[in-house]
C-alpha positions as CSV (number, residue, x, y, z in Angstrom):
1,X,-25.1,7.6,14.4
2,X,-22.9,5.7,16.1
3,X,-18.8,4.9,15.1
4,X,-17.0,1.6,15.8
5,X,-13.2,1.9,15.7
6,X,-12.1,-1.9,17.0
7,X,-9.1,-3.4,17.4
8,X,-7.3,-4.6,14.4
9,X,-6.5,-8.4,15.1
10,X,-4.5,-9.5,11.8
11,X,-1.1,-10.3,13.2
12,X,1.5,-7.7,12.6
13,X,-1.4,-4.9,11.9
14,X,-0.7,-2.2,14.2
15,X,-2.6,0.5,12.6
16,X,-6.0,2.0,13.7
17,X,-8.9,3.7,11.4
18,X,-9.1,6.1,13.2
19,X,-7.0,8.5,15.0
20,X,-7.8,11.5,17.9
21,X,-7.8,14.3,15.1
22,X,-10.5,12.2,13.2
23,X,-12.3,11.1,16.6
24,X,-12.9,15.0,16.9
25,X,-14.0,15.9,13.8
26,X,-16.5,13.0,13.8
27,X,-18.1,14.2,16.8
28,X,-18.0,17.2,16.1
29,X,-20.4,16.3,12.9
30,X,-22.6,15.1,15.7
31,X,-21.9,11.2,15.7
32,X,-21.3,8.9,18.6
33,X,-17.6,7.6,18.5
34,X,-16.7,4.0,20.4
35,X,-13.1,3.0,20.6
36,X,-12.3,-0.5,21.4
37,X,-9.9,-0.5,24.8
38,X,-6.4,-0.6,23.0
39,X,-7.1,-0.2,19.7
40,X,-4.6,2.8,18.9
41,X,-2.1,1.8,21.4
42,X,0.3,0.4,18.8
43,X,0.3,3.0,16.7
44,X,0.8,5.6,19.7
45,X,-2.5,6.7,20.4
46,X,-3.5,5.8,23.6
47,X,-7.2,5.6,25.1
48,X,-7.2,8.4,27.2
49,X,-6.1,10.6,23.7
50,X,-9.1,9.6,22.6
51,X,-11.5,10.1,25.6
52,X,-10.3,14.0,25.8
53,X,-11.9,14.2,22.6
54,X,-15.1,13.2,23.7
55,X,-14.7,9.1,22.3
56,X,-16.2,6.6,24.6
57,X,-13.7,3.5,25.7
58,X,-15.8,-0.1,25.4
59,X,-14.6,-3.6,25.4
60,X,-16.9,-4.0,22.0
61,X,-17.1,-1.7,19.5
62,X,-19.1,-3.5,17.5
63,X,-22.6,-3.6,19.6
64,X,-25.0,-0.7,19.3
65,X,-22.3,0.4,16.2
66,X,-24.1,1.4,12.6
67,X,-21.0,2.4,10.9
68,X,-17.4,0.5,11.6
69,X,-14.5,1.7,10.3
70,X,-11.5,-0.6,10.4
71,X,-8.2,-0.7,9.0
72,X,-8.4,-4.6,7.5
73,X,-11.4,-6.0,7.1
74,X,-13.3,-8.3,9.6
75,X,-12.1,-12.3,9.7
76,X,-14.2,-14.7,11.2
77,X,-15.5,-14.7,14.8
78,X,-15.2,-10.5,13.8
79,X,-18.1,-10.8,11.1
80,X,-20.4,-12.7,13.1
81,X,-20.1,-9.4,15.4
82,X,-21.7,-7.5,12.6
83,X,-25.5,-6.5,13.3
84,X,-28.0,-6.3,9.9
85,X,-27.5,-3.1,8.1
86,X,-23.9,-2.0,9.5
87,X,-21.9,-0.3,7.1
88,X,-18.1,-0.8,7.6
89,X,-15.2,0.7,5.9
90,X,-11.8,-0.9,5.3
91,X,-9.1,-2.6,3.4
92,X,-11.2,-5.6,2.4
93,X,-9.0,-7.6,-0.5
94,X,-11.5,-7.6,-2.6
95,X,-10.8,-9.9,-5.4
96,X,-8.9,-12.1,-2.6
97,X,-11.4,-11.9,0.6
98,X,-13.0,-15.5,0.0
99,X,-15.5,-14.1,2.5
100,X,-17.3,-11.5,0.8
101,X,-20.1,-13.9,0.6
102,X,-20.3,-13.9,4.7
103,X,-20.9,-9.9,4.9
104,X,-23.6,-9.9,2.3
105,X,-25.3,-13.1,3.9
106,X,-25.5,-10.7,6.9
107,X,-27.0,-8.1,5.3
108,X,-23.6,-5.8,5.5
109,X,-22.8,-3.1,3.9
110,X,-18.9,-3.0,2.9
111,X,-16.7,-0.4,1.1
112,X,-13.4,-1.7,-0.1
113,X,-11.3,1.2,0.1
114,X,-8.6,-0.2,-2.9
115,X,-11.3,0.2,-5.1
116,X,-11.3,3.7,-4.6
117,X,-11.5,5.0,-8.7
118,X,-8.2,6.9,-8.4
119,X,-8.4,9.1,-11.7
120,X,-10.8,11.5,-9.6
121,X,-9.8,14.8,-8.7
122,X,-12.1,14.4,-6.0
123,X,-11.4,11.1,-4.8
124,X,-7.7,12.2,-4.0
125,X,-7.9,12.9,-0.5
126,X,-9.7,9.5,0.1
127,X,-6.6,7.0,-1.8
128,X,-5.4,5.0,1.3
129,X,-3.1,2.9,-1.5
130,X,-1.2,5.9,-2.4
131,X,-0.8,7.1,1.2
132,X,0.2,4.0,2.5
133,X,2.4,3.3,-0.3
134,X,4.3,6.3,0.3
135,X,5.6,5.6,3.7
136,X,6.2,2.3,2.2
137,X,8.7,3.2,-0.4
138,X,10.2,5.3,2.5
139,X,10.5,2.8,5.2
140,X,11.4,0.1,2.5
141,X,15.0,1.9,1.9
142,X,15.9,2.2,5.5
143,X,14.5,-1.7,6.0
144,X,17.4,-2.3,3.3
145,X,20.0,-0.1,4.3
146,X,19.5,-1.7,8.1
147,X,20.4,-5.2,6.6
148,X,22.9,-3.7,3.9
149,X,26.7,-4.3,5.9
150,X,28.0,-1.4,3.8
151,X,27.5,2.3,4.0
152,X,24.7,4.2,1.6
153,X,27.1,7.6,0.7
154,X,30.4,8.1,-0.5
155,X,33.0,8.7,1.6
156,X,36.6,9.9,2.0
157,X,38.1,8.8,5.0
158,X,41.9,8.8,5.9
159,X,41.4,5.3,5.5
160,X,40.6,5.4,2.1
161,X,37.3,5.9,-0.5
162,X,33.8,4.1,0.1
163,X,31.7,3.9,-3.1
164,X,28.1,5.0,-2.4
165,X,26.0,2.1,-2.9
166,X,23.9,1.0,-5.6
167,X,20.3,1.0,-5.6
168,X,17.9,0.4,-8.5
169,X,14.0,0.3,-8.0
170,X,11.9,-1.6,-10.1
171,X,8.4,-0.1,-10.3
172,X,7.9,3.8,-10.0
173,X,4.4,4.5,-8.7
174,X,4.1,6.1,-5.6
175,X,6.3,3.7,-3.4
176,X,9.1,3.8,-6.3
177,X,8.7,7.3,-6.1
178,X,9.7,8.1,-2.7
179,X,11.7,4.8,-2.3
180,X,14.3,6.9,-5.4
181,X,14.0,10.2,-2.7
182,X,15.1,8.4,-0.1
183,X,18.0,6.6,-1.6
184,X,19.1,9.5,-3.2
185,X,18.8,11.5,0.3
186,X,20.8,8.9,2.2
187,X,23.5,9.1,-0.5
188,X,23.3,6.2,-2.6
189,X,23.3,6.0,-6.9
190,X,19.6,5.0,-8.3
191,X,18.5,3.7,-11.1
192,X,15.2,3.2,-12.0
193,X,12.4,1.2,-14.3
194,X,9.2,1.1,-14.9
195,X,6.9,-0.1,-17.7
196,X,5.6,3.5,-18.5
197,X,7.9,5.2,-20.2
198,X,6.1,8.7,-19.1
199,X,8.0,7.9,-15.4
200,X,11.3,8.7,-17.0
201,X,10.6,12.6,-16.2
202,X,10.1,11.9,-12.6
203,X,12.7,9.4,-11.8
204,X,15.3,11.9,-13.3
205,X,13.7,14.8,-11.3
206,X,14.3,13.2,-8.2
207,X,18.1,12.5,-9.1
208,X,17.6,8.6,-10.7
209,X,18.9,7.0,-13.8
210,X,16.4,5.9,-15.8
211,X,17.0,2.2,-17.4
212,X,15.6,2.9,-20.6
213,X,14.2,0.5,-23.2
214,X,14.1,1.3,-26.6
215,X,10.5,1.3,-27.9
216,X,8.8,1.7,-31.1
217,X,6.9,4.6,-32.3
218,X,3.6,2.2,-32.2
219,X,4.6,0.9,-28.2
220,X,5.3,4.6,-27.5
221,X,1.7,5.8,-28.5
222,X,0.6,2.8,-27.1
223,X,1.8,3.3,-23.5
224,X,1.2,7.3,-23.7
225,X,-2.8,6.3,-24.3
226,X,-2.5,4.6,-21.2
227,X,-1.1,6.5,-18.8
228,X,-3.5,9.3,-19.9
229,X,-6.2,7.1,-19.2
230,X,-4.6,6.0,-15.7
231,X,-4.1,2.3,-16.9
232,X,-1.3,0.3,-17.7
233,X,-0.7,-1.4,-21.0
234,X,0.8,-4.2,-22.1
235,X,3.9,-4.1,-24.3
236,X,5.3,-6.2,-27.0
237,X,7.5,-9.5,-26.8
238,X,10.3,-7.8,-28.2
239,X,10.3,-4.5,-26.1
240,X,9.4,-7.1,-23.0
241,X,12.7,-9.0,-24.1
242,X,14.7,-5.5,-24.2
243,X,13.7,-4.6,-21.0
244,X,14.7,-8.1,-19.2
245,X,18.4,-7.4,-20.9
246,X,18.6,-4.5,-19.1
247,X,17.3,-5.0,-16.2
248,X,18.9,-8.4,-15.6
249,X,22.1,-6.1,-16.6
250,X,21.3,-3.5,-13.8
251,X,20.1,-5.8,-10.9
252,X,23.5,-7.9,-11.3
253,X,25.7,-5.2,-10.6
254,X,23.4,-3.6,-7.8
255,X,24.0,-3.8,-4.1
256,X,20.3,-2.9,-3.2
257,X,17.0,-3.9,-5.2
258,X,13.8,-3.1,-4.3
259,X,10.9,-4.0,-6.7
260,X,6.8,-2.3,-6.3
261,X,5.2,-3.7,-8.6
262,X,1.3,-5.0,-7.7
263,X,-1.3,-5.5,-10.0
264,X,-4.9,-5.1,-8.0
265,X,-6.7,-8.7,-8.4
266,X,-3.7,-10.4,-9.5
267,X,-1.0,-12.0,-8.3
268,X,2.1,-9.9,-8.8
269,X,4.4,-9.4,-11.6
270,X,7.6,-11.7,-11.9
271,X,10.4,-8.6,-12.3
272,X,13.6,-10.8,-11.0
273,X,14.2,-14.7,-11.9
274,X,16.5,-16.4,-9.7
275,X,19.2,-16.5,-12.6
276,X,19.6,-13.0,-12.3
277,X,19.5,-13.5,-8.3
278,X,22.8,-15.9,-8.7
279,X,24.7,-13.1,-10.5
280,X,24.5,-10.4,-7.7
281,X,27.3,-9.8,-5.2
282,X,27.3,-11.3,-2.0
283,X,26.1,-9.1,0.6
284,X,22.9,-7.4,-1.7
285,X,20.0,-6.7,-0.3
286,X,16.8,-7.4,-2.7
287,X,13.4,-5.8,-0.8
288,X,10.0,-7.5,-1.9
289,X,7.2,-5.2,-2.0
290,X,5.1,-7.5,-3.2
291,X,5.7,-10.2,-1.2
292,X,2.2,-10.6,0.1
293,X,0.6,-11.3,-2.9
294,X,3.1,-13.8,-4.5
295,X,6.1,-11.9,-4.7
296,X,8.3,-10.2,-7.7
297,X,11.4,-11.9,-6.8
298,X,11.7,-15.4,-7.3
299,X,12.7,-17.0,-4.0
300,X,11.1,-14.5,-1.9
301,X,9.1,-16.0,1.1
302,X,6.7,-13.5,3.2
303,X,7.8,-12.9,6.7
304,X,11.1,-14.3,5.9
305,X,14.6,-13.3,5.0
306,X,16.0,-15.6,2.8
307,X,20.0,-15.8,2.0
308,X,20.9,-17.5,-1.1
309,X,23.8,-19.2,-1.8
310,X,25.4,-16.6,-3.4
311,X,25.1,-14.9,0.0
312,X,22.2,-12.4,-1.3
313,X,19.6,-11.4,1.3
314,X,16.0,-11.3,0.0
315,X,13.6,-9.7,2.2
316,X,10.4,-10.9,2.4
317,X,8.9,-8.0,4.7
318,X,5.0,-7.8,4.7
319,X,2.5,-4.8,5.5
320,X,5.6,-2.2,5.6
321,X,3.6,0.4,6.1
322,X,2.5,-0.4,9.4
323,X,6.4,-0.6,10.6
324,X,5.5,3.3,10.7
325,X,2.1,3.1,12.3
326,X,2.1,5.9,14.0
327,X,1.9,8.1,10.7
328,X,0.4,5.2,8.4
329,X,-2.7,5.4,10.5
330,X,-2.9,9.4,10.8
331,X,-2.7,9.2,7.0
332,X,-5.0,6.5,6.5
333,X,-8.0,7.7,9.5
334,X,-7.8,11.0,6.8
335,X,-8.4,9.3,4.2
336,X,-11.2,7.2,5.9
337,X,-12.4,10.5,6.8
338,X,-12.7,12.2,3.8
339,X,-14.8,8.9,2.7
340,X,-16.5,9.0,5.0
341,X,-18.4,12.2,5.0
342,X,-19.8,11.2,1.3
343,X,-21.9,8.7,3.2
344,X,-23.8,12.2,4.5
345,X,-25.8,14.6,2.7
346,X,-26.2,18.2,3.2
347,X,-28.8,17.7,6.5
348,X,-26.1,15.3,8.0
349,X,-28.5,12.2,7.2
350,X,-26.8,8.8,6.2
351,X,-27.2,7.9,2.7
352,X,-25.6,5.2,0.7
353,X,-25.8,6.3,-2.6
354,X,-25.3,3.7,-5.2
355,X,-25.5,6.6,-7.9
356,X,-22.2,8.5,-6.6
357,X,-19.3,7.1,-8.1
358,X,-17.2,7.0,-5.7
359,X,-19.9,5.0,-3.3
360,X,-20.8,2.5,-5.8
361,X,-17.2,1.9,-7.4
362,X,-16.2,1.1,-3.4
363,X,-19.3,-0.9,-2.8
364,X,-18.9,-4.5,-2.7
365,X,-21.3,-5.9,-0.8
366,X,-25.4,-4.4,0.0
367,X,-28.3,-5.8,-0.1
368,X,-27.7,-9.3,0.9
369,X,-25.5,-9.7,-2.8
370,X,-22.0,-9.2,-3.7
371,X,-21.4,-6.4,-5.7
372,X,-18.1,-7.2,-7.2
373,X,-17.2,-8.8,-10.2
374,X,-14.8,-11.4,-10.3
375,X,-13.1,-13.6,-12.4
């Protein structure tokens, strides 16, 4: 069949779907494979990379295209491009896209990639969230450190001492993860939360303090249930009052915060009030992850830095990962790779299969309806 890779036209979206090493293996599987002129020219791949792999440079990917792959879903003008029966692959918003109903009106076929069931052994190599949030954490530390007016290490200088800097990251998924490596590698002290205690392991194996919060024996079983299960739980007023103590505590004396915490659907958590904001040193740096989807720092505006009047800097940086496009989009075309060959079967045929579940937990729109639930 044939591939469409188009241009992505979100402002500040510099990935591409698709990259030369995925171009080759797609024809190589015996596909057609159109590149809109430009598309990977932000993230470093240029057109002629892609035409030495055998990809064919239009001015409209879309036409003649039965399977589009894309890093954020089509707006607009963009669906109307969409022919009955296409299938197209991207980051789609689900439970936010207030345009769902558009693609199935159309007759589209759309996998939302976030949907992706994660607990899957097999699904692994397919989890664009967890690649994309680990260049996040990443670049979210040296985003910091570039606004931070102090130094990250410890140093002795003839001139004297400098105290390594402070950092304490609020969320440890993925991004929390590798946002405590990177601290730690550029020298700094970390501390660490999260509302699953079983983190504690992995923030202290990576060099991080772990703020911990009493719990009872109840919450304990409680939260262990959950992370088997690969869902989060909710704990109790008092251990929720606990953990604001010491968090408040920790954020006030820190020179660098940077909270992770989304919840898929939702609008995300509230971790820092802006109390707790007015009690930090001048000069801190508080990164929001989150910013996009309402923001876990109160006072935190997307696209915007905003100083308080306590001289704290919060930044308000969206889509980090594509600050790194280059590698965000080699990591993310792999991903859309490894989805993509489930849409084959052993003779190479397309086949949706609403039965597999990795196809029908992406699914959200085919057949004219909207698959997902919401509300």
């Amino acid at each position: 069949m044939q591939i469409g890779i188009p241009t992505e036209t979100v402002v500040g979206e510099s990935r591409v779907a698709a990259t030369p090493e995925t171009v080759k293996k797609l024809i190589s599987a015996g596909h057609n494979v159109v590149i809109e002129r430009g598309a990977g020219v932000r993230a470093a791949y240029i057109d002629s990379a892609y035409e030495q792999v055998g990809a064919k440079i239009t001015d409209d990917a879309y036409t003649g295209s039965q399977l589009i792959l894309k890093v954020r879903a089509p707006k607009g003008e963009e669906i109307q491009k969409l022919a009955p029966n296409t299938t197209i692959v991207a980051m789609f918003d689900p439970y936010r896209n207030p345009e769902l109903d558009q693609f199935a009106s159309q007759q589209v076929s759309a996998f939302a990639l976030e949907l992706l069931p994660r607990t899957l052994s097999r699904a692994q190599n397919m989890d664009v969230l967890s690649s994309q949030a680990n260049l996040a954490g990443y670049k979210s530390v040296l985003l910091a450190a570039a606004e931070y007016q102090r130094m990250f290490p410890m140093l002795m200088t003839a001139a004297g001492t400098v105290k390594p800097a402070r950092v304490v990251i609020m969320g440890v998924g993925v991004a929390g993860l590798q946002a405590i490596a990177t601290a730690k590698r550029l020298g700094a002290v970390v501390e660490a939360t999260d509302l699953r205690p079983t983190a504690r392991d992995q923030v202290e194996s990576l060099g991080g303090k772990w703020l911990d919060v009493p719990m009872s024996d109840e919450e304990k079983q409680k939260a262990a249930d959950a992370a088997k299960n690969g869902y989060g739980w909710m704990p109790g007023e008092q251990y929720i009052k606990d953990q604001a103590v010491i968090v408040d505590k920790a954020v006030s004396n820190a020179d660098i915060v940077i909270t992770t915490a989304l919840l898929p659907g939702r609008d995300a958590p509230r971790l820092i009030k802006a109390e707790t904001v007015a009690k930090m040193k001048p000069g801190s740096i508080i990164l929001d992850m989150a910013v996009e989807t309402g923001g876990n720092v109160e006072g935190s505006k997307c696209g915007e830095n905003v100083v308080t009047e306590n001289g704290v800097t919060i930044l308000g940086i969206p889509n980090i990962p594509a600050t790194v496009s280059t590698e965000a989009s080699a990591l993310y075309a792999r991903n859309v790779f490894n989805f993509v060959e489930t849409l084959f079967d052993q003779d190479k045929n397309f086949k949706l299969n609403q039965e597999d579940e990795i196809q029908k937990a992406l699914l959200v729109t085919h057949g004219g309806q909207v698959l997902l639930k919401r509300g």
